[in-house]
N, C-alpha and C positions, 0 to 999 in steps of 0.2 A: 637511105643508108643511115645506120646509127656512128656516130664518132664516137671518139673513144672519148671525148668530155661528156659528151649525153651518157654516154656507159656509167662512168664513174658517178656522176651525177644521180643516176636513178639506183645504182648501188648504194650510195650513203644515203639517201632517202630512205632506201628498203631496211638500211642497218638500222635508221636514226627510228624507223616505224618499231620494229623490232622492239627494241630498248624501252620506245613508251609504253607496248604492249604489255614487256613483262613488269614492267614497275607501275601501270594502270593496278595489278592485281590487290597492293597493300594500302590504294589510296592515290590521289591525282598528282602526277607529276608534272611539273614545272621546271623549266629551265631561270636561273637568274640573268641578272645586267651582265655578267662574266660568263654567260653561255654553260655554268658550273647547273646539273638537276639539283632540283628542292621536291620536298613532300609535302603535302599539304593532311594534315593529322586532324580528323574529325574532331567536333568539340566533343560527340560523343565517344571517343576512345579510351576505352579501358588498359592501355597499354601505358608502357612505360612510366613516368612518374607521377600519372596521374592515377594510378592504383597505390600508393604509398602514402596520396592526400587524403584519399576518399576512407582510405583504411584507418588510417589516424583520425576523420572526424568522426567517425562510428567511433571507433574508442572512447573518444572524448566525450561525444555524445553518451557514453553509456557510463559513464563514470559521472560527469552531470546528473544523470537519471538515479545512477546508486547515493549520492553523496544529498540529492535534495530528498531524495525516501528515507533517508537517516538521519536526513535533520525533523526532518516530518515527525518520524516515529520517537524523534528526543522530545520537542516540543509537547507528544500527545501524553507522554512520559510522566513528563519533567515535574508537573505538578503532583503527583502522586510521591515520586522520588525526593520532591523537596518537605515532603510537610512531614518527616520523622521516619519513626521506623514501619514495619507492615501494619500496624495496628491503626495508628496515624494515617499512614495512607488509604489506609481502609474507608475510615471514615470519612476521609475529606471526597471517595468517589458517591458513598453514602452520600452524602452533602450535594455533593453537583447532580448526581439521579433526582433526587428529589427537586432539585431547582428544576428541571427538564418537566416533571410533572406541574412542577407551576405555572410554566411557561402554557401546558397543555391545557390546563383547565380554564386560561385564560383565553382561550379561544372561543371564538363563536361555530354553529352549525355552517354558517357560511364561507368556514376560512379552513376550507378542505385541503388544498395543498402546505397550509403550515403546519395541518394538524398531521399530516402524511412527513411532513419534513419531521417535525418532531419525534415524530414515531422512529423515525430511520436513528435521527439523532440517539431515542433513549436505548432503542433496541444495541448499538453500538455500544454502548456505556456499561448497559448491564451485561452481552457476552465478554468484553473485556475482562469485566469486573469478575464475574461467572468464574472463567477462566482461572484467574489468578487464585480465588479462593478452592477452587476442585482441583487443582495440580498443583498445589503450595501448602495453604495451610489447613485444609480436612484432611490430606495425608497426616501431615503433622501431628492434628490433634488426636485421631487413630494410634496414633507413635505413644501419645501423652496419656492411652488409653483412657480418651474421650470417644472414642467408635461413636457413641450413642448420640451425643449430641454432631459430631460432625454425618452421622447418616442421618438427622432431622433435618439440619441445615441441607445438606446436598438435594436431598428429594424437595424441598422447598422449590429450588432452582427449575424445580421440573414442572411447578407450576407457572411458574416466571415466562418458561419459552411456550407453554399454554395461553396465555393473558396475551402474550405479544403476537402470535400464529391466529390467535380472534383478532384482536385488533389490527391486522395488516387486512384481513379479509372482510370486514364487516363496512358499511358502507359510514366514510367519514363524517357526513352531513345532520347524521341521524342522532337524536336522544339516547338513545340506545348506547351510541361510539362513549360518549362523554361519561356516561354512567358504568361503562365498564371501564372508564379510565381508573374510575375513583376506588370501588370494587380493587381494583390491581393495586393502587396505591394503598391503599389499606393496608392487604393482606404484606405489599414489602414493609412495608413499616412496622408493621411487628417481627419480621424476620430479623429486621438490621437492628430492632429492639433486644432481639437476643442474642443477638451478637456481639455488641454494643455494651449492653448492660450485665450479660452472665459469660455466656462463651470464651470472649474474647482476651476479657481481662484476667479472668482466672489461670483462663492457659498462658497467658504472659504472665503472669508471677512465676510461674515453674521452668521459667526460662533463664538459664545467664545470661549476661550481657555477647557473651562470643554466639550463643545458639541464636538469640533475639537479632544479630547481627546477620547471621549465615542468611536466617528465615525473609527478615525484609531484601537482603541481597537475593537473593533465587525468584525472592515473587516478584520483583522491581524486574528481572529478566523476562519472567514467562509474560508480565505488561507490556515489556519492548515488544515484545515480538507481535503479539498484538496490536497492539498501537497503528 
């Protein structure tokens, strides 16, 4: 025979089973020192406040990532921007191209990955460089009704990505690499001679100080963006 305390007894068990059953569902339940349930919340839970931490270090994280690509692109900038107006800065990328061919021809056949690193190096310099003059100042000198010499200069550039598309694919080790390096440096070297000594300077005299101003501000942009 069952008593009515065994009854009761196996009733609050059956409630007390209950209870853990349906609170098993969201995660383990626990009773405290106070007999009060507790929840035990996975470390991996996406719930409650710890979606408003993880959310905020993504933000942060991506504002990090914008604000060090901004410093980046000042820094790759900054010397162009610092050394005058577009003419000046012109020059001074002039300058550092050709340091990058020094650097090249001082290499041996056997110093195939600096001659590859270099390469990356100059190839970067001159599409920057590229850039800024074919979306800046050959519009311009077309403006200045110079067409002619800015369509000489522009097609130039088309043998620039020619010289650079052999030299990515020809084998770095070889006499051959070194001697189309020089080949390539030649032919820029009289580009930037005409740009330099005729082009350049002439279409800057027929500039005012406010136009000469606008020009190096818009090229010093389409450089940021490259950079």
């Amino acid at each position: 025979m069952v008593t009515k305390t065994q009854s009761r007894q196996g009733n609050s068990s059956r409630s007390s089973g209950g209870n853990n059953g349906g609170n098993n569902g969201g995660g383990a339940t626990r009773r405290d020192s106070e007999g009060r349930f507790t929840s035990e919340r996975s470390a991996f839970s996406w719930g409650g406040g710890n979606a408003g931490v993880l959310a905020g270090a993504a933000i942060a994280g991506a504002a990090v990532g914008i604000a060090a690509n901004f410093g980046r692109k000042f820094l790759m900038q900054m010397p162009a921007a610092a050394a005058g107006d577009w003419f000046d800065a012109l020059k001074a990328e002039h300058k550092a191209t050709l340091a990058v061919f020094d650097q090249i021809e001082a290499t041996n056949d056997s110093q195939t990955v600096m001659r590859a690193t270099l390469l990356m190096k100059l190839k970067y310099a001159l599409t920057k460089h590229a850039h800024e003059e074919e979306a800046i100042i050959y519009p311009a000198l077309r403006q200045a009704n110079s067409a002619h010499d800015a369509d000489a200069l522009n097609a130039e550039h088309g043998y620039v990505k020619t010289y650079l598309y052999e030299l990515e694919n020809m084998a770095k080790d070889s006499a051959e690499w070194l001697a189309r390096v020089r080949d390539f440096r030649s032919m820029l070297e009289e580009h930037i001679r005409m740009e330099e000594d005729e082009v350049f300077p002439a279409f800057r005299q027929l500039l005012s100080e406010e136009q000469n101003a606008k020009l190096t501000s818009a090229m010093n942009r389409e450089g940021f963006k490259m950079a």
